[in-house]
N, C-alpha and C positions, 0 to 999 in steps of 0.2 A: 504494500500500500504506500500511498504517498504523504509522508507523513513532514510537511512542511516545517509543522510547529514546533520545530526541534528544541530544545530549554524548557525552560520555566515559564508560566504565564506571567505575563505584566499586571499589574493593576489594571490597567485599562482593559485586556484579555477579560477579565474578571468582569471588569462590570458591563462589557459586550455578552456576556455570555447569560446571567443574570439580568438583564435588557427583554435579552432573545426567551428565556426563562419565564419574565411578567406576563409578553406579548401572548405566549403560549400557558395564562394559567390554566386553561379549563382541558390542558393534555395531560392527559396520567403518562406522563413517562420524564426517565431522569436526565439532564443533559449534562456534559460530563467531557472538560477540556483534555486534551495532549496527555498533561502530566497530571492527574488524578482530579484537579478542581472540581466539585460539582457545585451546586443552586440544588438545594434535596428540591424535592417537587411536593404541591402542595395535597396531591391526589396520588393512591396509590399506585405507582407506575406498573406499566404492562410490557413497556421496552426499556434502556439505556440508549439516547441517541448518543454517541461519540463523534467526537470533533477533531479534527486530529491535524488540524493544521488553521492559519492564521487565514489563510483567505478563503476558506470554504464557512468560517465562524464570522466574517466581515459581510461574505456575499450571501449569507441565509438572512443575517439580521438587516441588509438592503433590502432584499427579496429572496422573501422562502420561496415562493410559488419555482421561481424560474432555479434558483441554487440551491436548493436542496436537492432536486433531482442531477443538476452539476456535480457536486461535490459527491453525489453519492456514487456515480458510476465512476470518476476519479479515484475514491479512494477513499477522498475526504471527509466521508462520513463514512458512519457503521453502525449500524444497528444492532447489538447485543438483545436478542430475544428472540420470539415469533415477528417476521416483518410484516404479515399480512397483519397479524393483532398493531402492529403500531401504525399501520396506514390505516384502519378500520376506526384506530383511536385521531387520528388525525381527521378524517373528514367528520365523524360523528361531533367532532370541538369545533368546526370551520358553523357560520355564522348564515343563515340562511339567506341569499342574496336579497338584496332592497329590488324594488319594482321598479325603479331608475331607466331608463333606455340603455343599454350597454354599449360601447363603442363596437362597433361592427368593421371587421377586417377586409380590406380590397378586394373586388373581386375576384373567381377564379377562373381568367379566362382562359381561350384555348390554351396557349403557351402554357402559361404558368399552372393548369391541371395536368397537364402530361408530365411538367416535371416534378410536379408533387407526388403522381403516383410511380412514377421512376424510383423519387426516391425510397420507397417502401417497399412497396411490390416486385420490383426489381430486385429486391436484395439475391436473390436465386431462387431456381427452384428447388436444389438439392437442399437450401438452408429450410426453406418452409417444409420440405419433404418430410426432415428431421421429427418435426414435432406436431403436427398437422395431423389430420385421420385421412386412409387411404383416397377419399375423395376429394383431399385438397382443397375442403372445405374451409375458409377463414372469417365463419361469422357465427352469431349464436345458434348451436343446437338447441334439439329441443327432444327432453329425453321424459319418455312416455312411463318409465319406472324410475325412482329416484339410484336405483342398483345399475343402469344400461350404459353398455359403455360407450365410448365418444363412435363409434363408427356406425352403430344402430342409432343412437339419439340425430347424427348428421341425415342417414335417408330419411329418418320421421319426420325432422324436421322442411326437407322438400316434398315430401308428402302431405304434410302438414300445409302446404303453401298451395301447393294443388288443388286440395280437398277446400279450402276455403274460395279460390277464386273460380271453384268449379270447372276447372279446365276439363275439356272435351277432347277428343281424336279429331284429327285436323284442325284444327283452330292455329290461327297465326298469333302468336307470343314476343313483343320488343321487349327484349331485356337488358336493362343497363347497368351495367358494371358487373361481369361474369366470373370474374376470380378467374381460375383453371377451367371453367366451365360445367362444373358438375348440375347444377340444376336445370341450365339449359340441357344436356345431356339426357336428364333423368327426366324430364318434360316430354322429349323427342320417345326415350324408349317405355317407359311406363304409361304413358298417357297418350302417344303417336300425335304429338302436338310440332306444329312447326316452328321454330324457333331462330328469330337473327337476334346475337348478342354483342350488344358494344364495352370494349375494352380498348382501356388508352396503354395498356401493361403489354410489352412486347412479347416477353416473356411467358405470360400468361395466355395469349394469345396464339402464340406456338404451341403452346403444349397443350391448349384446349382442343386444337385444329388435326393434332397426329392423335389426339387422343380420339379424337371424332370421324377419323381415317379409321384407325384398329378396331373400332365397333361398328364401322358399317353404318354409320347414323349421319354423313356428311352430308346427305341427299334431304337432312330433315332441319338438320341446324348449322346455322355460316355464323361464324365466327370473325367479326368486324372488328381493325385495332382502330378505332377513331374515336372520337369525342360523341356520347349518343345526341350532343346536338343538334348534331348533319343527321340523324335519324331522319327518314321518307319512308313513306309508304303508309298503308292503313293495314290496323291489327286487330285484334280482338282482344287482347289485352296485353297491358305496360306492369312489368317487374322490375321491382326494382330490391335489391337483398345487400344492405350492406353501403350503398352508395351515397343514398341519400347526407349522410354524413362530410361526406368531400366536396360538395355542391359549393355551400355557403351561400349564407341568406340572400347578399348582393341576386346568387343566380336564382333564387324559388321560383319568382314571377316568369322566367327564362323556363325551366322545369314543368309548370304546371301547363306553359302553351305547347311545347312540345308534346307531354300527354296527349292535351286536346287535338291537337291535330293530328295524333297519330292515330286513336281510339274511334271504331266504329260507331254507329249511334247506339248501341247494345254494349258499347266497351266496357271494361270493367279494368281493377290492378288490384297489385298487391305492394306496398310500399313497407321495408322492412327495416329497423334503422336504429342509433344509439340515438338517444332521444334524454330530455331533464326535464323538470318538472317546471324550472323558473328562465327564461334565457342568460344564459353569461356565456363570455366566450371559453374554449377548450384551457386545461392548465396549459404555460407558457413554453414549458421543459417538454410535455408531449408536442406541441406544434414545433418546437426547434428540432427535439433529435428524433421524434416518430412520426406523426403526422401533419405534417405541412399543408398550412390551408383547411383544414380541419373545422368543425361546427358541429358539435349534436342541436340541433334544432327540438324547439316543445312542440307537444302538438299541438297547440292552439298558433302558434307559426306553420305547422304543415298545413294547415286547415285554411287561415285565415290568407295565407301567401300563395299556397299552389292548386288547391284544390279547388274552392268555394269559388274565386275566382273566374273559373273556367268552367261552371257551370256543375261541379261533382259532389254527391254524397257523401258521407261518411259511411260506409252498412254493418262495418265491424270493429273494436280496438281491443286488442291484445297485451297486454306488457308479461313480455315473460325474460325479467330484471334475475331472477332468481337461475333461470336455467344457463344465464352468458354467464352469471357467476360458475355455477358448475361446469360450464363449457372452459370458463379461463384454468377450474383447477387443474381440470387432465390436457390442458395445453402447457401450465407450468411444470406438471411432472414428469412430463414428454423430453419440453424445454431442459429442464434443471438433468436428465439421463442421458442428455445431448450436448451439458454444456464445453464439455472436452473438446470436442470433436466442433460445437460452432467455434470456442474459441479459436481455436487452429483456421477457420477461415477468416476470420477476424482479427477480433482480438480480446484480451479480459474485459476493458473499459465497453466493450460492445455486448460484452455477455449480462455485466454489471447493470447497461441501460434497460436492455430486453428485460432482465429481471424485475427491475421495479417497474416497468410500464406493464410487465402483466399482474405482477403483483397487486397494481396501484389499482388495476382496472378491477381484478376481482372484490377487492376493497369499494370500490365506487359503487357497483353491482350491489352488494351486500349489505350496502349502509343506508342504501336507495337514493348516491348523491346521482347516480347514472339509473337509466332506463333504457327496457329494449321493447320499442313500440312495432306492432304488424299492424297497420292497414288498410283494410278493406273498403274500394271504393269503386264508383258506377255514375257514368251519366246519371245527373237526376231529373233526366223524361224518359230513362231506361225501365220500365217493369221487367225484363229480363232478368230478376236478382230472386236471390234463395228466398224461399217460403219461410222457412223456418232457419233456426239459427244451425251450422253446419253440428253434423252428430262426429263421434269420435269412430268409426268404423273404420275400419281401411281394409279393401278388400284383395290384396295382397298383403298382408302383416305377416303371413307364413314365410315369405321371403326373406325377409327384411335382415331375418338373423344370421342368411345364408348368404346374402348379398355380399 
């Protein structure tokens, strides 16, 4: 580790750290200098944060939000305990945002979406291989026993997407933002739906398109690397699993016409998404070294900006907050049984950030500072929409384990 803060602490060290100490009363954990100093805590701690150098203890009492996650994948900090118990205690002491308008970040346009998802999604495919379920799935499952493991919860969950927006044999499906492709995939072969999906991920793109070669399924779903902007043509319905987060508000109004002009007058979608309850923007340490360009949007934003707008219903809402938390565990236990082997493509400071950004997320999930909203919406002069609310049957579920 990097352990800057070689010596003794100053006096001044001291009352920085005891500062940082007030700022944080209502956190049960101990914070605790270089050379033994603490501030005892006035709550019983559940971690020790350690400091362990001069400018990681400068730049959290500037700004926690953005240097804490700095210093931690440095070095500069360390956590002695459970880390998910001390991020769990961190958001649950964080203050419930004011109703205020919040500053809103540039938009994302063409340029600058491609290289936001460069930088993420690009990382490899060997690297997401690592720790991912064999369908290269990278968004929240949805797991039908709390016992199921991440590769049966990942098909329920495009099952699950299926089964709500009614999808039929032949019916034509715009999909935006496809990962590796597995839903468009599993749309084409389970349900014999037609499927163009846009992806700005080159990467991703490639290996959705050979993997749509070796199953014979090429003929049912194309695989587009563009921005679903330039999206043409008319569909039956708009998916969207995961994306709506990269968007940013600047583009909704941009999102909700594409929709409409893409959707038959019977259209329908599924909009799938990390979502919050109040708007703020993303923390500042995930949008610098994870997600650039970044926004979970409330629904009363999806509704009021993309949908209502453009003439659409609402016909269902889902939050299922609790299952991306269990989706992040068995991606951290995946992650942490790979972390050898990512370091070697990277490096430790790379392994250190991944850690806390999953960490932090199944914390977020858990504490209910995050949400994971699904969707359901319809022209509203469409009677074409379910009678009743969808039932849980699935009439391939015999498969599912054999899949």
């Amino acid at each position: 580790m990097h352990r800057f803060g070689s010596g003794r602490s100053t006096p001044l060290d001291r009352w920085a750290l005891k500062a940082l100490q007030r700022a944080s009363v209502s956190l049960p954990c101990r914070f605790v200098l270089w050379d033994g100093f603490e501030d005892p805590a006035s709550l019983p701690p559940v971690a020790t944060i350690r400091i362990n150098n001069r400018r990681a203890l400068y730049s959290v009492l500037w700004n926690a939000d953005l240097y804490f996650g700095e210093g931690y994948m440095s070095g500069g900090i360390e956590i002695d305990g459970e880390l998910l118990a001390a991020l769990e205690a961190v958001y649950r002491a964080s203050p419930i945002p004011s109703k205020r308008r919040w500053w809103r970040a540039a938009s994302n346009g063409l340029s600058s979406a491609r290289d936001n998802v460069h930088r993420h999604y690009d990382l490899g495919n060997d690297f997401y291989r690592l720790w991912l379920d064999r369908e290269m799935l990278y968004t929240c499952a949805y797991f039908p026993r709390s016992e199921s493991m991440l590769e049966e919860a990942q098909i329920a969950k495009m099952d699950l997407i299926c089964r709500k927006v009614q999808l039929r044999s032949g019916e034509r499906v715009l999909e935006a933002g496809c990962g590796w492709g597995a839903l468009a995939l599993f749309m084409a072969r389970q349900y014999g739906a037609s499927v163009r999906a846009f992806n700005l991920s080159a990467e991703q793109v490639a290996y959705a398109r050979q993997r749509a070669k070796d199953e014979h399924l090429d003929h049912l779903v194309d695989f587009v690397e563009d921005d679903y902007r330039r999206a043409s043509g008319s569909y039956d319905l708009f998916i969207s699993v995961g994306m709506l987060e990269h968007v940013g508000p600047h583009d909704f109004p941009t999102l909700g016409r594409v929709i409409a002009r893409s959707l038959t007058p019977n259209g329908r979608g599924l909009l799938h998404f990390i979502g919050r309850n109040h708007p703020m923007p993303l923390n500042p340490w995930i949008r610098k070294r994870i997600f650039p360009g970044a926004y979970p949007p409330t629904l009363a934003e999806v509704c009021s900006e993309i949908l209502s707008p453009n003439g659409f219903s609402v016909l269902d809402v889902e939050n299922l907050r609790l299952h991306y938390a269990e989706t992040l565990a068995h991606w951290r236990r995946r992650f942490e049984a790979a972390s050898r082997e990512i370091a070697g493509m990277f490096d430790e400071t790379f392994v250190r950030a991944w850690q806390l950004y999953l960490v932090g997320s199944q914390a977020a999930f858990t504490t209910g500072w995050m949400q994971l909203f699904q969707v359901v919406y319809a022209r509203s002069t469409s009677n074409a929409v379910r009678w009743t609310r969808m039932g849980t049957e699935t009439p391939w579920a015999s498969n599912i384990a054999r899949s």
